[in-house]
C-alpha positions as CSV (number, residue, x, y, z in Angstrom):
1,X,-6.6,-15.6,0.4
2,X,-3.2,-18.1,1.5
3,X,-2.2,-15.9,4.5
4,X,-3.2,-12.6,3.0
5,X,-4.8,-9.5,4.5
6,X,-7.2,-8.4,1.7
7,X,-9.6,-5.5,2.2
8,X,-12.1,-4.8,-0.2
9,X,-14.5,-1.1,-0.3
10,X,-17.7,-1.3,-2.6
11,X,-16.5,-4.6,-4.1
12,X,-13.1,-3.6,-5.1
13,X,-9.9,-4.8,-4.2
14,X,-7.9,-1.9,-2.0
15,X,-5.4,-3.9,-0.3
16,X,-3.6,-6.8,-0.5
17,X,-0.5,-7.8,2.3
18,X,1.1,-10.8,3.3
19,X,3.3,-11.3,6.0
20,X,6.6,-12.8,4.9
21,X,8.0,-13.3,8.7
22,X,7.7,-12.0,12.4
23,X,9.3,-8.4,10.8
24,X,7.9,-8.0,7.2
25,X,4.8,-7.7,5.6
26,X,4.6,-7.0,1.6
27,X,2.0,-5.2,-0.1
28,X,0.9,-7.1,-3.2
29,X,-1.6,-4.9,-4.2
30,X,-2.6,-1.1,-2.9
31,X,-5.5,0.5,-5.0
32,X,-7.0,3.4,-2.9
33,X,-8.8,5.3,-5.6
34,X,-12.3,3.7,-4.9
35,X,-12.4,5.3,-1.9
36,X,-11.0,9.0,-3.2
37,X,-7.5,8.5,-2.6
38,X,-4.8,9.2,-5.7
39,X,-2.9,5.8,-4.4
40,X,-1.6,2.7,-6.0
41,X,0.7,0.3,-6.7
42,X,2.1,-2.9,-6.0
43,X,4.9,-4.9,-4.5
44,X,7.2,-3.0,-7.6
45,X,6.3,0.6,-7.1
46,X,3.8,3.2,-5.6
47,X,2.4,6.2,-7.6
48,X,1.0,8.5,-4.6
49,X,-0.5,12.0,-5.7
50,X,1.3,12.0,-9.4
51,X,4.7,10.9,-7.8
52,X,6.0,7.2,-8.6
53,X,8.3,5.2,-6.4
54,X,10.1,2.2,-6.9
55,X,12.7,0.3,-5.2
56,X,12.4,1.6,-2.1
57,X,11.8,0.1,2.0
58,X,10.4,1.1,4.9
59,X,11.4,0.6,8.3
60,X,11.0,1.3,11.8
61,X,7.5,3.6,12.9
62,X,8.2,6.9,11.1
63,X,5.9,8.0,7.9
64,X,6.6,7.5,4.9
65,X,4.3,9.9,3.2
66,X,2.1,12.4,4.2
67,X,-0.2,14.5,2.3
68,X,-1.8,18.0,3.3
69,X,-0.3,20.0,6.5
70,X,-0.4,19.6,9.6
């Protein structure tokens, strides 16, 4: 789909990315609930276990979010 990575699970769209350059990608679409995950959003915000974020970046390796212990 023009240069996008798009992943689909039981015929539904769960991810759509794009790289913009060497350095960024940018997720168009997330939607990770068909496969049992509270998870989604787009390239404007992410709502991730009842918690919504917007206006924020990401960089280097670390993680971002993490659910359950460890």
């Amino acid at each position: 789909e023009g240069g996008a990575l798009v992943v689909y699970a039981g015929g539904k769209l769960v991810l759509r990315v794009r790289q913009i350059n060497d350095q960024r990608a940018e997720v168009d679409e997330l939607d990770l609930r068909p496969i049992g995950f509270n998870i989604f959003g787009n390239k404007s915000s992410l709502n991730a276990g009842g918690m919504h974020m917007s206006g924020n970046t990401v960089s280097g390796g670390g993680t971002f979010l993490a659910f359950g212990g460890a």
